[in-house]
KESEDREN-979307 format. One line per 8 residues: number of its first residue (from 1); their letters; for each residue x, y, z of N, C-alpha, C, CB. Coordinates in pm, 1 decimal. Glycine has a CB too. Example, Ala and Ser with C-alpha at 12.3 -4.5 7.8 and 13.67 -1.06 7.14 Angstrom:
KESEDREN-979307
1) AS) 1319.0,-569.0,780.0,1230.0,-450.0,780.0,1320.0,-330.0,780.0,1130.8,-447.3,904.6; 1285.0,-225.0,708.0,1367.0,-106.0,714.0,1290.0,3.0,787.0,1408.4,-59.8,572.5
***
This chain:
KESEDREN-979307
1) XXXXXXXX) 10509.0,10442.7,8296.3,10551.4,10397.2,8426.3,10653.5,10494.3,8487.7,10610.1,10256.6,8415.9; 10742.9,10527.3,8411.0,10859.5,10598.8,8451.1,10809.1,10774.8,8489.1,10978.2,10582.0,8312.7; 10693.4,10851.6,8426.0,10672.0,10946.6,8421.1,10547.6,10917.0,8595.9,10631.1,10991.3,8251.3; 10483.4,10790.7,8593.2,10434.5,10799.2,8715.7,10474.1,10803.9,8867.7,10381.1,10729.9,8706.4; 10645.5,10741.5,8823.7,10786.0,10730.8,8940.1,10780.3,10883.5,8979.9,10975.0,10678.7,8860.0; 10817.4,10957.0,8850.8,10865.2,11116.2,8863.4,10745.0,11176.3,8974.9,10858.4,11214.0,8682.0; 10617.0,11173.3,8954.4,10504.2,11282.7,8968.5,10458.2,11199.2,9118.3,10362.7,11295.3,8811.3; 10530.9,11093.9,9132.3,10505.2,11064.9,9327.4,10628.9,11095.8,9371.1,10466.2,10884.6,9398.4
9) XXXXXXXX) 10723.5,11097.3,9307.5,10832.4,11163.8,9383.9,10818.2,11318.8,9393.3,10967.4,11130.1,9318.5; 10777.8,11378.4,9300.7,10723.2,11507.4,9269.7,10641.0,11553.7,9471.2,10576.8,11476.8,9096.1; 10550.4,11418.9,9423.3,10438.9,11482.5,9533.6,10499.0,11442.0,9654.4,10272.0,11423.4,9526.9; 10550.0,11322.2,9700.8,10602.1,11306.8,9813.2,10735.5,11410.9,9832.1,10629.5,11160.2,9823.2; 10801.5,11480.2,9731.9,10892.0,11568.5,9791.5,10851.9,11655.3,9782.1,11000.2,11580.6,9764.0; 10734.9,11751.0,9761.3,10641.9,11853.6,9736.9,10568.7,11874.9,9931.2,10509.5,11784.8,9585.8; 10548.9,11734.5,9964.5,10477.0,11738.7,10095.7,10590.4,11734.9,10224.8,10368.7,11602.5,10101.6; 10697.4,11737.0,10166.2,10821.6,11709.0,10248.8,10864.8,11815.6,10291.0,10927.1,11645.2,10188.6
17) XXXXXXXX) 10874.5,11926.1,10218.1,10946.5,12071.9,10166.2,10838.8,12115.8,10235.3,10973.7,12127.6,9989.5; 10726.2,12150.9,10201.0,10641.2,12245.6,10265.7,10659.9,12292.6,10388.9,10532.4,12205.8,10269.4; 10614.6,12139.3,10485.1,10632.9,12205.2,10602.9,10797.8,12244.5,10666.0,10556.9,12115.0,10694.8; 10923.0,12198.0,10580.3,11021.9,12230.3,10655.7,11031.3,12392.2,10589.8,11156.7,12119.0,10642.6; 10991.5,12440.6,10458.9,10962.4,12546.1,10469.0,10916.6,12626.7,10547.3,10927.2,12551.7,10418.1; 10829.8,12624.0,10578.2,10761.6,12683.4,10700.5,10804.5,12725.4,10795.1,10696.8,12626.2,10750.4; 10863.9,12626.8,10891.9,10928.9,12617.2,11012.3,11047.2,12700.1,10979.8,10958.3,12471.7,11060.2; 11135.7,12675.0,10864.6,11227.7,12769.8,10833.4,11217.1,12941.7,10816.2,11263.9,12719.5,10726.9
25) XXXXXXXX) 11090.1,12929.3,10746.6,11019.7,13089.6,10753.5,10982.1,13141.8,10872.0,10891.5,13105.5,10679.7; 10952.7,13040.5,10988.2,10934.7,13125.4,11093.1,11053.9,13158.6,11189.1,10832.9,13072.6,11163.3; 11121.7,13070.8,11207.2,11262.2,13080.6,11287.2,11358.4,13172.2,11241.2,11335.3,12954.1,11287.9; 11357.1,13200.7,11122.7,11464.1,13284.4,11041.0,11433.5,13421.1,11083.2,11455.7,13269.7,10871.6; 11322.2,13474.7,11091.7,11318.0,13654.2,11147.0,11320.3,13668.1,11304.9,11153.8,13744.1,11095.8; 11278.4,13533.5,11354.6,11312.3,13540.0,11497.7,11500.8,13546.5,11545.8,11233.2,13392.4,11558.9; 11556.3,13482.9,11437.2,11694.5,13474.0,11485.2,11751.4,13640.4,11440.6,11786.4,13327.2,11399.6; 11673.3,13634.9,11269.9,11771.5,13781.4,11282.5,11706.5,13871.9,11356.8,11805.5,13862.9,11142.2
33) XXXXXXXX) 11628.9,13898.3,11399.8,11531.5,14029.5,11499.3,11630.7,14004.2,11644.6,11296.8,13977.7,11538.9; 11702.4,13884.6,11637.8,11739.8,13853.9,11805.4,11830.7,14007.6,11861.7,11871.9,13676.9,11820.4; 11802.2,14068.7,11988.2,11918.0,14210.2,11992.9,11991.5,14144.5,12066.6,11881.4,14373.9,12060.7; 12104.4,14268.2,12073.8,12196.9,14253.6,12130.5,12207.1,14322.1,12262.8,12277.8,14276.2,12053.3; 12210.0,14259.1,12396.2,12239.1,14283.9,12539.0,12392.1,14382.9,12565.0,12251.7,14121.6,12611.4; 12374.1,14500.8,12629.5,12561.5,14519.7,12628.3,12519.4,14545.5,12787.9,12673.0,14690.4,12508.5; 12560.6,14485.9,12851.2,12597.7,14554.9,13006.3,12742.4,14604.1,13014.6,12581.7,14438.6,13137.4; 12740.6,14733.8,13076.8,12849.8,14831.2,13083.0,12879.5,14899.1,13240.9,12808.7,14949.2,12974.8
41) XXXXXXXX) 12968.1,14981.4,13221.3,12999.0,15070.1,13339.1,13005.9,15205.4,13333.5,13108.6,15041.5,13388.2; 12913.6,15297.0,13413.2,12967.2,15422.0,13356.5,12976.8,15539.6,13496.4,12851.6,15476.3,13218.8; 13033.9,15656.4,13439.1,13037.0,15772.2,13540.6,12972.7,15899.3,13548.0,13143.6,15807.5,13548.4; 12974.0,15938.0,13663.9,12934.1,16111.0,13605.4,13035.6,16188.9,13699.6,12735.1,16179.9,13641.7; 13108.8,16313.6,13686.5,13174.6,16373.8,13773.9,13100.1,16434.0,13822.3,13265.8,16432.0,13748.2; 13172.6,16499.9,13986.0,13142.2,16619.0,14055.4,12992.4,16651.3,14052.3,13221.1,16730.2,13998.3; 12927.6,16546.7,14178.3,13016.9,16464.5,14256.9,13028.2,16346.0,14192.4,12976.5,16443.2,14392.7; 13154.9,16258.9,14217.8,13137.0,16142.2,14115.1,13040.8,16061.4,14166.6,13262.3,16056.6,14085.9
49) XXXXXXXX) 12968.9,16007.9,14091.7,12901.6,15892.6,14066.6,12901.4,15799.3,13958.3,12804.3,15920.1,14074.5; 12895.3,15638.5,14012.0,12892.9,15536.1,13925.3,12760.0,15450.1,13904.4,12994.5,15457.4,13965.5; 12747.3,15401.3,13783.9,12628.2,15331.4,13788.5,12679.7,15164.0,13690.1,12488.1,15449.0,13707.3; 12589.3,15069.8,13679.0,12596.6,14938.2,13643.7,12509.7,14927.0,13573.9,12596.6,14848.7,13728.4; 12495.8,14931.2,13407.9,12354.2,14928.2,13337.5,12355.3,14814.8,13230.9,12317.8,15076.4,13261.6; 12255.9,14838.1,13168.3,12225.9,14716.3,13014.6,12131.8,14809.6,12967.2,12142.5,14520.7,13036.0; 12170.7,14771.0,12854.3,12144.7,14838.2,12747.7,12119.7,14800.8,12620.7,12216.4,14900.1,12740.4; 11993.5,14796.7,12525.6,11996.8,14694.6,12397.2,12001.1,14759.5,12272.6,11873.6,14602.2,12387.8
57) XXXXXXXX) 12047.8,14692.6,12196.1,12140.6,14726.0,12059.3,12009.3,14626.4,11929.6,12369.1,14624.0,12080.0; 11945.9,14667.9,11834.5,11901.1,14631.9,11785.9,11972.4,14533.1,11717.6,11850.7,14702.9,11754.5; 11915.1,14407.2,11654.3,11980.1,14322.2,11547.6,12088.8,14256.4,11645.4,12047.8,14414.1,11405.1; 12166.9,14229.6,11559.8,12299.2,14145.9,11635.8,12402.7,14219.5,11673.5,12369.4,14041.8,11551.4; 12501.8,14155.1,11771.7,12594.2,14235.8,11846.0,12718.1,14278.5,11726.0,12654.6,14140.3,11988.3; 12702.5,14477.9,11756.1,12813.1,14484.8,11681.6,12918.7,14441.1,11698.7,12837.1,14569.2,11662.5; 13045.0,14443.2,11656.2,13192.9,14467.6,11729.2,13207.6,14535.5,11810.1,13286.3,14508.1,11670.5; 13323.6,14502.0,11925.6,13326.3,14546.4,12074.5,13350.6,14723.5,12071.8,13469.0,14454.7,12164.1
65) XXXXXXXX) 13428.7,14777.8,11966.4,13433.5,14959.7,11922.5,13304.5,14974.7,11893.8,13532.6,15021.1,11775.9; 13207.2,14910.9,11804.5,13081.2,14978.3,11789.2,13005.3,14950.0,11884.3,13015.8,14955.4,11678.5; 12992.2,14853.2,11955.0,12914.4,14866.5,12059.2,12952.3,14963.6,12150.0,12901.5,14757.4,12116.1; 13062.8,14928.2,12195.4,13104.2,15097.5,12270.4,13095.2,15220.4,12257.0,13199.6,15127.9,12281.8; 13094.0,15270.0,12110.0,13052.4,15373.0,12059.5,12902.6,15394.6,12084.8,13088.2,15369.5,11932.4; 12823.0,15302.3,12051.8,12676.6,15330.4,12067.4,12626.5,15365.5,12215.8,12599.5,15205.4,12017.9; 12707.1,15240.6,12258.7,12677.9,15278.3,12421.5,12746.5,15419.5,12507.3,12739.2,15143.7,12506.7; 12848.1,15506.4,12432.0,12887.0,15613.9,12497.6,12798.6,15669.9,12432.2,13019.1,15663.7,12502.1
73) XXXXXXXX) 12704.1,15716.2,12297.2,12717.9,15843.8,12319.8,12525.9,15818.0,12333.6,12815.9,15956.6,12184.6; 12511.8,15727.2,12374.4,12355.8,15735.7,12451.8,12371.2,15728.2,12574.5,12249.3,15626.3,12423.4; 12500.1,15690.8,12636.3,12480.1,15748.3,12787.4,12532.6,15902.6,12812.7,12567.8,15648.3,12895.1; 12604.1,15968.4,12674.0,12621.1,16078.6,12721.6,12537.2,16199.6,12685.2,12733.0,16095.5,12702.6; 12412.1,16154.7,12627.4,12282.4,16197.9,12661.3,12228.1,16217.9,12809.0,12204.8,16110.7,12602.0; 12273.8,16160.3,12889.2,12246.5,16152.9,12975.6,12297.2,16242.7,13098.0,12254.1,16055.2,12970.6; 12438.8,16290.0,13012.5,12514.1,16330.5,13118.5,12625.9,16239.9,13146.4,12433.8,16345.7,13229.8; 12618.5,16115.4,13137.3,12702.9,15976.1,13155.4,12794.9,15951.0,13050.5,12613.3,15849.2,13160.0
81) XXXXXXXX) 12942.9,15936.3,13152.7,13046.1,15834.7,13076.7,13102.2,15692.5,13050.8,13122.2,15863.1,13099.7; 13127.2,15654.0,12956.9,13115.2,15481.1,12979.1,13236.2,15479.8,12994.3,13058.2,15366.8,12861.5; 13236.1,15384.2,13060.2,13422.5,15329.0,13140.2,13463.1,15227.7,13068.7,13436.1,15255.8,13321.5; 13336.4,15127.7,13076.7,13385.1,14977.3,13009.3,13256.1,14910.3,12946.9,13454.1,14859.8,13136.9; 13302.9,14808.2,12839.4,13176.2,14760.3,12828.2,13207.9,14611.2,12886.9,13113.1,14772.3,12671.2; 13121.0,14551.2,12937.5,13113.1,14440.1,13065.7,13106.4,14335.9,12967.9,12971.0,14442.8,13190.9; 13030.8,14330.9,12907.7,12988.3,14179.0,12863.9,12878.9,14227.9,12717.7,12881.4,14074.6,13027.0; 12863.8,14179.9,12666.2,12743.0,14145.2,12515.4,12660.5,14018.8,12450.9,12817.0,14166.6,12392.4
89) XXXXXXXX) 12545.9,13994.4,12478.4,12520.6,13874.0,12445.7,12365.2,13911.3,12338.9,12508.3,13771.7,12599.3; 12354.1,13786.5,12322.7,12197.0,13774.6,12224.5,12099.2,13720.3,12298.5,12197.0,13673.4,12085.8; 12138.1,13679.3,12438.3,12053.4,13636.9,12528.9,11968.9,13747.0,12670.8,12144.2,13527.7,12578.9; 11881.9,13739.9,12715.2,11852.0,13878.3,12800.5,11895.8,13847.6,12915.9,11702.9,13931.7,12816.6; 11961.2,13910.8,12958.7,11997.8,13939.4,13082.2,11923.3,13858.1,13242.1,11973.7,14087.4,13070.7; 11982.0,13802.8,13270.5,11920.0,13724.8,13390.4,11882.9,13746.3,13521.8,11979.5,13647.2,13412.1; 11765.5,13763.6,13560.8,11691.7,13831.1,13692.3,11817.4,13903.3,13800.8,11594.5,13687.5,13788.8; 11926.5,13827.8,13822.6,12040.3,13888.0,13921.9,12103.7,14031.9,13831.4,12185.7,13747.7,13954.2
97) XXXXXXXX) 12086.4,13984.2,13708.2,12160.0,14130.0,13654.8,12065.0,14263.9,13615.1,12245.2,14093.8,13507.8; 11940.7,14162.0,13590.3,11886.2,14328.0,13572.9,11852.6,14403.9,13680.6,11761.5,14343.7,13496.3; 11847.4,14289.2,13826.0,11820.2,14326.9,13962.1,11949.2,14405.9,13989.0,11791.7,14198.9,14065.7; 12061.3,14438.8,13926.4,12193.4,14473.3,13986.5,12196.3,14610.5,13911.0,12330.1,14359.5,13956.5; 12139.9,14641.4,13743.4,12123.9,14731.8,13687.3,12015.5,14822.6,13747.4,12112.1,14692.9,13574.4; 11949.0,14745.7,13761.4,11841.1,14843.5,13865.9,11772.6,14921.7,13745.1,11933.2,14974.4,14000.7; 11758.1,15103.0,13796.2,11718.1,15226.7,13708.3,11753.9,15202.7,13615.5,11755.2,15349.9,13728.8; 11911.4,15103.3,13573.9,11972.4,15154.7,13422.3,11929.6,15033.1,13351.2,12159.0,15186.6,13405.0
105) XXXX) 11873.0,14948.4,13369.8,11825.1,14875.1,13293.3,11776.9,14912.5,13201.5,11768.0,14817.3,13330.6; 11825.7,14890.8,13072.2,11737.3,14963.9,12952.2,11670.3,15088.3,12931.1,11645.2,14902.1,12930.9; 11762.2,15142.5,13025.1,11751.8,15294.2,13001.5,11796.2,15372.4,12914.5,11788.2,15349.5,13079.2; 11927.0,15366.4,12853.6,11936.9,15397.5,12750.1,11940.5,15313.8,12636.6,12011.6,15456.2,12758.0
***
């Protein structure tokens, strides 16, 4: 009797697990794959010019020095200096901002 208790608890927590397995296996590479958004500010001299961009950072948002770091020296590929970094999120950027980034949208 007691060994037949075990082997339905067995199976009813066997059918329980599965699917929250699952669901767990799929959500888990979606969260860590999530990038990181940096919208920034940057320059170019003579003649000066400024621009308003975003820019994405694989994986999750570094710290505000490494993100800055990453983001200067791919805009100074470009020719471009970064002034500031604006904001950082795990979320994408919302139609008014990438409409405001314009060209630099994910340009570098």
């Amino acid at each position: 009797m007691r060994s037949q208790v075990i082997i339905i608890m067995s199976r009813t927590l066997a059918r329980l697990l599965g699917p929250l397995l699952l669901v767990l296996a799929l959500a888990l590479p979606g969260a860590a794959a999530a990038d990181c958004y940096v919208s920034y500010k940057a320059k170019q001299d003579q003649p000066l010019r400024l621009h308003y961009g975003v820019l994405v950072i694989g994986g999750s948002c570094p710290s505000g020095g490494q993100a800055a770091n990453i983001a200067a020296s791919r805009l100074a590929s470009g020719g471009w200096t970064l002034l500031n970094v604006v904001r950082m999120s795990t979320s994408p950027p919302s139609s008014s901002e990438r409409a405001n980034a314009g060209q630099f949208y994910l340009r570098y």
